[in-house]
C-alpha positions in Angstrom: 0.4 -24.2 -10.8 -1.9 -24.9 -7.6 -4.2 -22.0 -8.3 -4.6 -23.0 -12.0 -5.5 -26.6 -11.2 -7.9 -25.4 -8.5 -9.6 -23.1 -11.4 -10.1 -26.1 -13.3 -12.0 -27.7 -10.8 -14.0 -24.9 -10.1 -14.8 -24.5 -13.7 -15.5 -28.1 -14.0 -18.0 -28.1 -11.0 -20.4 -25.4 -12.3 -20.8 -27.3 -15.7 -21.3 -31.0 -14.4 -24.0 -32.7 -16.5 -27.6 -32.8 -14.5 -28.9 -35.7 -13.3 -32.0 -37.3 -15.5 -33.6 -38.4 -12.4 -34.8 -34.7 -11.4 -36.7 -31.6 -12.6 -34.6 -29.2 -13.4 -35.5 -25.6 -14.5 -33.9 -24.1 -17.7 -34.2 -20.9 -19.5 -34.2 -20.9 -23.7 -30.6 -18.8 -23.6 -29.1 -21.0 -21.5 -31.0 -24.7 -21.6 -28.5 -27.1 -20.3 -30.7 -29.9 -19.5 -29.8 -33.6 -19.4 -29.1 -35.8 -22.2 -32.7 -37.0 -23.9 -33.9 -33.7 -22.9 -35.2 -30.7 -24.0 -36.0 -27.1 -22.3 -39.8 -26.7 -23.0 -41.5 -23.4 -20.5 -38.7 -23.1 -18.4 -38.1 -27.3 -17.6 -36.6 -29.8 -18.8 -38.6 -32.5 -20.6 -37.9 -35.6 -22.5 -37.6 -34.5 -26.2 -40.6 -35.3 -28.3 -42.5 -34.8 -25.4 -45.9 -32.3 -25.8 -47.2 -30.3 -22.9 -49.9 -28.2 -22.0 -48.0 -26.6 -19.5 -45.1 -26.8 -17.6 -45.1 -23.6 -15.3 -45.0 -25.9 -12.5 -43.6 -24.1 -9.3 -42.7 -25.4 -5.5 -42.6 -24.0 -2.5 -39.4 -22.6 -2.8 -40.4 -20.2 -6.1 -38.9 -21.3 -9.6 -34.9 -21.2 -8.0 -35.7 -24.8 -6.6 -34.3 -27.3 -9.2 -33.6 -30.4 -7.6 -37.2 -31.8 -6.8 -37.3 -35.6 -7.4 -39.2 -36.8 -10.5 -42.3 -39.4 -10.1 -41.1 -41.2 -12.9 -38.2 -41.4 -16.1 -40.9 -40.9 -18.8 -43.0 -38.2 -17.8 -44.1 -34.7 -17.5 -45.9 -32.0 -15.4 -49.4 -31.6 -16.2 -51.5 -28.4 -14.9 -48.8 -26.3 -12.0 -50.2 -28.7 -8.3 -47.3 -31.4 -9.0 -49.3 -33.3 -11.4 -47.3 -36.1 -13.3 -48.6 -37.8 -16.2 -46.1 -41.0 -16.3 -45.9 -43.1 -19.6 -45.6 -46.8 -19.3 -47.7 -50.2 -19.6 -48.9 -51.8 -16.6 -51.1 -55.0 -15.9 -51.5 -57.2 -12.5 -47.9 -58.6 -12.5 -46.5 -55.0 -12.6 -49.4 -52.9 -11.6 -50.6 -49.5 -12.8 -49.4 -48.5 -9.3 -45.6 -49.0 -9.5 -45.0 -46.7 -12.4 -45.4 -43.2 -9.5 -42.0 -43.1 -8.0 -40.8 -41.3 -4.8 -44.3 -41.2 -3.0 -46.1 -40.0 -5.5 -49.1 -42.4 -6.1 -51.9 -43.2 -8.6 -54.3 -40.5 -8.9 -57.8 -40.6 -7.2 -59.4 -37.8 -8.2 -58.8 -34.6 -11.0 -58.6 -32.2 -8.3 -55.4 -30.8 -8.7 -55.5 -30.0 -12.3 -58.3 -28.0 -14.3 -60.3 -29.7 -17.8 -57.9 -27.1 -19.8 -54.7 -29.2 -18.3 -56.4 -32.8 -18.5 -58.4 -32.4 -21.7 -55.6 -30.3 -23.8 -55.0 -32.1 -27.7 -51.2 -31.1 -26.9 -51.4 -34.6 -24.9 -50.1 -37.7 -26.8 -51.3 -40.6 -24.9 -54.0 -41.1 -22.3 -53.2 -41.0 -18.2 -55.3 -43.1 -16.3 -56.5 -42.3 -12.7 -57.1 -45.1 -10.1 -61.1 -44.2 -10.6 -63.5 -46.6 -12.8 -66.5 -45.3 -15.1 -69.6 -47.2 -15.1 -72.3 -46.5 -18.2 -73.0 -47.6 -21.6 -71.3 -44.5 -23.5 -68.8 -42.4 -23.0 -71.0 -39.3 -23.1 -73.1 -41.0 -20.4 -70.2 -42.3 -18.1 -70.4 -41.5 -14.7 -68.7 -42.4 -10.9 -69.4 -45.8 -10.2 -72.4 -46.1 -8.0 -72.4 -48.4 -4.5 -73.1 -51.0 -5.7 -71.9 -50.9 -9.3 -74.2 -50.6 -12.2 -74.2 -51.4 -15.7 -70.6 -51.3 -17.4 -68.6 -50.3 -14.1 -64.9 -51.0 -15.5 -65.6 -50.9 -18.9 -64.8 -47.2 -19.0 -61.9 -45.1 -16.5 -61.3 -41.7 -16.3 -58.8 -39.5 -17.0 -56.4 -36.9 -18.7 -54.8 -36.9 -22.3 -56.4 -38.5 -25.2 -55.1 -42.4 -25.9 -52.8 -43.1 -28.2 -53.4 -46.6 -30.0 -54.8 -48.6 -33.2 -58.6 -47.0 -33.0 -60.0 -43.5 -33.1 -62.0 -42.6 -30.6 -61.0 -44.4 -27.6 -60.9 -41.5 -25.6 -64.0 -39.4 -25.0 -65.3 -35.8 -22.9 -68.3 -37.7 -20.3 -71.1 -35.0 -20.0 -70.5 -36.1 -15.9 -67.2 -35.4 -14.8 -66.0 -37.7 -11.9 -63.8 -36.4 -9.3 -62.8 -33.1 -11.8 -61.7 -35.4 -14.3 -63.7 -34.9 -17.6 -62.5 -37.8 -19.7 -62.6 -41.6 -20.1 -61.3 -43.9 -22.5 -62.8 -47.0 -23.2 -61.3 -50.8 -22.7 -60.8 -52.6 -25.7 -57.9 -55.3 -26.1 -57.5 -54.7 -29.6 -55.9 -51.6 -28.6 -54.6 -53.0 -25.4 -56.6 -52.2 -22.7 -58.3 -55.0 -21.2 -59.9 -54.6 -18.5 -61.0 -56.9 -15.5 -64.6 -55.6 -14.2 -64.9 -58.0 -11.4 -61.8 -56.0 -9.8 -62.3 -51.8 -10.2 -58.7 -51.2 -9.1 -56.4 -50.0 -11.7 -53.7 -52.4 -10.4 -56.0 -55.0 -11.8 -55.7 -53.5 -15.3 -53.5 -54.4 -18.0 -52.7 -51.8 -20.7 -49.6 -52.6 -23.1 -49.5 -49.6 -24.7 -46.4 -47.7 -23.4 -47.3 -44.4 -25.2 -49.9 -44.0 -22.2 -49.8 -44.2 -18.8 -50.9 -42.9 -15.7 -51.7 -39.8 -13.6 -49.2 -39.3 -10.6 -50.3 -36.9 -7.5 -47.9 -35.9 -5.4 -47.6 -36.9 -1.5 
């Protein structure tokens, strides 16, 4: 009797339900990931969710399954730890709060190539902590010390924006940083922006189907 309760445990053990709060790595034969997820490449994603790719690997090769998530609605872009978090933001919850477990805001595109950032796989637009400044989106540039004309009217960054207006999102013909797209403020699709302040924590964008870029520590 004490060896078939013990068996029970055991078996119990090795099919405990993941926890949502991490990556985990799955194979299509034997997916097993979290409620609200889905195995997409080899990890677990939030269903409905569209990557460009999700080969992402640590240190410790593809066997390492319990590295902590930057955020709840999110997913790996490019294979350097990239996140791409959904979720609104403005000044009283800032752009900043939605990278979790040191991960912070983007700064530059460095860590993921203009196939990852630019791919038409990406629902929703994922702003770096990095301002354009220009008159068009084909001429956007880095802002220049000091500012010039339109700094903050413009940011940069991955994914295409999802909201009320085509074309919000467009390829600069000068990259910033690695990062070859910007997407335009407009509060009729709920991106207002505040150019007197060129932080993205001074922001406000209500539009949860975007979000921002998360690098890792």
């Amino acid at each position: 009797m004490r060896l078939a309760v013990l068996s029970l445990l055991v078996l119990s053990s090795c099919f405990t339900e993941p926890s949502a709060d991490r990556v985990w790595r799955c194979t299509a034969d034997k997916p097993q990931c979290p409620d609200g997820q889905t195995c997409v490449n080899d990890w677990c994603v939030k269903e409905g969710t569209a990557q460009p790719d999700l080969s992402m690997q640590t240190d410790g090769g593809a066997s390492d399954m319990t590295q902590l998530k930057p955020c709840q609605d999110g997913f790996p872009l490019g294979t350097q730890g990239v996140w791409a978090c959904r979720g609104a933001f403005s000044p009283a919850s800032p752009a900043s709060s939605l990278c979790k477990n040191g991960y912070k805001v983007c700064t530059d595109g460095l860590k993921v190539t203009d196939a990852e950032c630019s791919s038409t796989s990406i629902k929703g637009f994922f702003f770096a902590n990095l301002p354009a400044q220009g008159t068009t989106g084909s001429g956007a540039r880095c802002v220049s010390t000091p500012p010039g004309n339109g700094a903050g009217a413009m940011w940069y960054g991955c994914g295409w924006y999802q909201g009320k207006l085509p074309q919000q999102t467009e390829r600069t013909n000068f990259p910033c940083q690695n990062l070859p797209l910007i997407t335009y403020c407009n509060s009729t699709d709920l991106f207002t922006c505040n150019q007197s302040d060129l932080r993205l924590d001074a922001q406000k964008m209500d539009n949860a189907q975007n979000g921002v870029l998360c690098c890792p520590p």
